[in-house]
N, C-alpha and C positions, 0 to 999 in steps of 0.2 A: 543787726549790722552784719551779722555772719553770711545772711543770707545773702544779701546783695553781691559782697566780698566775693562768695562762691560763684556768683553765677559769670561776676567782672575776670576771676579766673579762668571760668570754663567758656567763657568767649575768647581771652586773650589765648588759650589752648588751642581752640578750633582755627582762626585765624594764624596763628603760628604754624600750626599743621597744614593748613591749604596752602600757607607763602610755600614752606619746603616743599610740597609735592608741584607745587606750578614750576620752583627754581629746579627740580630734579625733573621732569620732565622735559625744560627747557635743555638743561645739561645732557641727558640723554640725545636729545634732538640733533646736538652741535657731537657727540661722541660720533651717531649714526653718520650724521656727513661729514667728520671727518675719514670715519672708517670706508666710507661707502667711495665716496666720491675723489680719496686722494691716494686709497693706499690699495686698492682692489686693483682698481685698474692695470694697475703694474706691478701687481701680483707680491706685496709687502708683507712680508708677517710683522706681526706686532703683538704683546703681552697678552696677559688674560684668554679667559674662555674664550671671547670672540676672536681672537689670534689662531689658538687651537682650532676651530672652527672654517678659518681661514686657510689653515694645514690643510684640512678636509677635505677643502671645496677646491683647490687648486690641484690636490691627487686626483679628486673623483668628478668633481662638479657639483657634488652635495652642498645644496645650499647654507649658507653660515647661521642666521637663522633658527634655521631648524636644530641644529648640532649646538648653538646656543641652549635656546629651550629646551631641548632632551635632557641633556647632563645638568644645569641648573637646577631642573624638576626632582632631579634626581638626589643631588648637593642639596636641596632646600628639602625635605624629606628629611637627609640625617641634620641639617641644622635647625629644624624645631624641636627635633628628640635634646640636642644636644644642645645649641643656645637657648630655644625658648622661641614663643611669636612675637617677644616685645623688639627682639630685634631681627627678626625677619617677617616682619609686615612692609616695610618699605622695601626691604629686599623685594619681597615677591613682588610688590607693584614694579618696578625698578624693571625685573626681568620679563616680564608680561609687554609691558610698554617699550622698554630695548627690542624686545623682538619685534614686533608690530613695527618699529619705526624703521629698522634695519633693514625689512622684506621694504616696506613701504618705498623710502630713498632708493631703492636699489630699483623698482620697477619705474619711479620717477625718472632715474637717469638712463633707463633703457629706454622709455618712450621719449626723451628729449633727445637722446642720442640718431632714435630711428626716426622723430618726425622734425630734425634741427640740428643735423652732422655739421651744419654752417659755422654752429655757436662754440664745434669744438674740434674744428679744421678737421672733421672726417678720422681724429684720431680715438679709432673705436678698440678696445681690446676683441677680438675673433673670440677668445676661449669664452669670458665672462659677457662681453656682447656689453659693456660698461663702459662709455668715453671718457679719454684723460682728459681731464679739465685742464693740466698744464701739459702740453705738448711734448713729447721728443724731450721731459727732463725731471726724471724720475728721483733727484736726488729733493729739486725743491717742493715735488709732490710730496716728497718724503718729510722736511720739515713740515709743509703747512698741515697737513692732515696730522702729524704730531702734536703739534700747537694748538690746533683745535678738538681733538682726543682730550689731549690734557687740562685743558680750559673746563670742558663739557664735564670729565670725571670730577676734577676740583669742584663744578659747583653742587654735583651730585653729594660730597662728600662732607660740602660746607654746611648742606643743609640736612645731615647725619644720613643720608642715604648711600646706597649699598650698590654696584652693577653684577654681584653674584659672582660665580666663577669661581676664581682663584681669589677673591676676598672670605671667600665663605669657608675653604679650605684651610688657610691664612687662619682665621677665626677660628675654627676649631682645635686646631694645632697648638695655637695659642693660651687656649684655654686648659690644658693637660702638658705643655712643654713651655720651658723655660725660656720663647723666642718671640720676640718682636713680632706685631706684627709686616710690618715693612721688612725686614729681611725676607721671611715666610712667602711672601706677594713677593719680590725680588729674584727669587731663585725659582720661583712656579715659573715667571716670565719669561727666564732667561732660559731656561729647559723648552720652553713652547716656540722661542725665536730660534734657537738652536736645534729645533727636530725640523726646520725648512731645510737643512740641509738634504736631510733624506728624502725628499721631491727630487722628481724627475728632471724638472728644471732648478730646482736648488745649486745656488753656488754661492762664492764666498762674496760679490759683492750684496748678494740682495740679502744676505747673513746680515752681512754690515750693519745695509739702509734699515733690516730688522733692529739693530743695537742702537743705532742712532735715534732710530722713533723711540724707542724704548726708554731713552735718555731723555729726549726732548720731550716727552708725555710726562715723567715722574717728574721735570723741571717746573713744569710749567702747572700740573698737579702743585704742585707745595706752594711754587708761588700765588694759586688762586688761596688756597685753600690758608697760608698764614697772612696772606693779607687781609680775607675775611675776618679772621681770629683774633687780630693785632690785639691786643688790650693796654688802657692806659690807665694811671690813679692818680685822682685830683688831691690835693690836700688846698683847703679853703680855711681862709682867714675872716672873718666878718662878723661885725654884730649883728647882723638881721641875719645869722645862720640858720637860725627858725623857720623862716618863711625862704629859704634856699634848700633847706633840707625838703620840707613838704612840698616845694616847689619840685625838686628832683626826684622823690619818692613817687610824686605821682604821674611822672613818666615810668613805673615800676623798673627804677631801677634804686638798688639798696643804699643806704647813707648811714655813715657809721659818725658818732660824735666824738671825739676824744676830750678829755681836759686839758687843758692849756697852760702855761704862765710868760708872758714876756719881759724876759729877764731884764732889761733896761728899766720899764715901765712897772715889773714887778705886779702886774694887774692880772687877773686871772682871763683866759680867751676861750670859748670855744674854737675846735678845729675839727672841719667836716672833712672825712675820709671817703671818696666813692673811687670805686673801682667800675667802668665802664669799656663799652667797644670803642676801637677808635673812630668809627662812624658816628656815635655817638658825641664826640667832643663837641661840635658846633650846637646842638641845641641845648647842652651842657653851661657852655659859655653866653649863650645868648639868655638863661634862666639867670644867671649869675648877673652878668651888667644890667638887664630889666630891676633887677632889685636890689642888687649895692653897687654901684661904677667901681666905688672904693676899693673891692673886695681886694685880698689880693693871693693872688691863686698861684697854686704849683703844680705844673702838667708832668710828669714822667710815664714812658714806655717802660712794659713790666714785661719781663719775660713770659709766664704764663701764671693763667688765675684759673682753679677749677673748682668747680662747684656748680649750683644751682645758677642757673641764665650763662654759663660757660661753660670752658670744656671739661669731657669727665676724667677721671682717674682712671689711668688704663692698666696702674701698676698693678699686681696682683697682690693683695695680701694674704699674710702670712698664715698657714693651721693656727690655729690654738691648738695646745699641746689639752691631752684629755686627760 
């Protein structure tokens, strides 16, 4: 019996792992064009290595890219010494394929720019040789390439995956100092938005539209990323709990029985405990009326549930004392 068991986990492992790497590639995808196609062109800094890289290429014309990949290579090097490869393997896919998509978008929109000026009223940046997609209006270039930065990182994030950088930095800080990591990624950002200043064309409005992306990215970051997360706990009432329990078990998700007694009726009850996603609820419910109509059930939102098939403990414990 062991055996089978094993091999149903080591399939439900592999499949789990390829969804994350397709939903982090896709996320990457939508980071690149937002970065590429809304916030270049009009020369916008924004957080992270790619931000920094952005500084760069707007002093020098070094491409962002490459100044990605260098210093990550570099970052991912002291983060296997110091986190480990269990959590810098998606890392390194992550920054491998962020690069590759960021040159990629950026020569896509050079060549539809040069063989299709039509599609972007002739509004080409000279320096980057990159068309605005939104014309003569750099603040709502400014949102939307935010909102899709943000989207893209969230599903990166949702699917426990890494964009390097200033998350790796972030990580290790963390691991030897008493700091969040979100503060840690917060103050990396806002030091790499804040050195546009010292560009040639640096001033205080595109400082701004840098705060404002900045803003709008970490927004829209959480909201992908706790709607994903949402978690909810059933408590079930029923007597055919038995066959609701193994009914929900074998969507592999956990079911917990408790004892019962209802104080009117004085009768002793089972009551099934499950802690699930909240995407999870509707096949949840439909396990339930399939086998008792009667049941009768209680849905609440849980703040957060960590463990195994959710998220982990990021708190740091304690030395034991020797």
């Amino acid at each position: 019996m062991e055996v089978p068991l094993r091999r149903i986990r080591t399939r439900l492992t592999f499949f789990q792992d390829f969804r994350d790497y397709v939903v982090i590639t896709f996320g990457l995808l939508l980071y690149a064009t937002g970065f590429t196609c809304f916030q270049l062109p009009y020369e916008i800094t924004m957080g992270g290595l790619a931000g920094a890289g952005a500084v760069i290429f707007y002093a020098t014309g070094f491409p962002v890219q490459y100044t990605f990949f260098t210093v990550n290579i570099i970052l991912l090097a002291v983060a296997v010494k110091v986190l480990g490869w269990r959590f810098c393997l998606k890392t390194i896919y992550a920054v491998f394929m962020l690069t590759f998509m960021l040159g990629m978008v950026q020569e896509v929109m050079i060549h539809l720019g040069e063989t299709r000026p039509d599609l972007f009223n002739n509004a080409i940046n000279p320096r980057s040789g990159l068309p605005c997609v939104v014309k003569d209006n750099i603040f709502m270039s400014c949102i939307l390439g935010a909102a899709i930065e943000g989207i893209g990182i969230g599903l990166v994030f949702l699917s426990n995956g890494s964009t390097g950088g200033t998350d790796i930095i972030a990580s290790i800080i963390n691991k030897y100092k008493d700091v969040t990591l979100g503060q840690m990624m917060m103050l990396c950002d806002i030091i790499i938005v804040t050195s546009s200043l010292l560009l040639p064309t640096g001033s205080i409005d595109k400082l701004l539209y840098g705060y404002c992306t900045l803003i709008i990215t970490n927004l829209l970051l959480d909201y992908v990323v706790d709607s994903g997360r949402q978690s909810v706990q059933f408590l079930i009432f029923s007597r055919e709990y038995d066959e609701i329990a193994a009914a929900i078990s074998a969507t592999h998700r956990g079911v917990t029985v408790l004892n019962g007694q209802g104080w009117y009726t004085k009768h002793d009850r089972k009551v099934l405990v499950v802690l699930a996603k909240k995407r999870e609820s509707t096949n949840i419910f439909r396990i339930i009326q399939n086998i008792d109509p009667n049941a009768f059930v209680s849905q609440s939102k849980v703040i957060g549930v960590f463990g195994e098939g959710f998220d982990k403990i990021k708190v740091k414990a304690d030395k034991k004392p020797q």
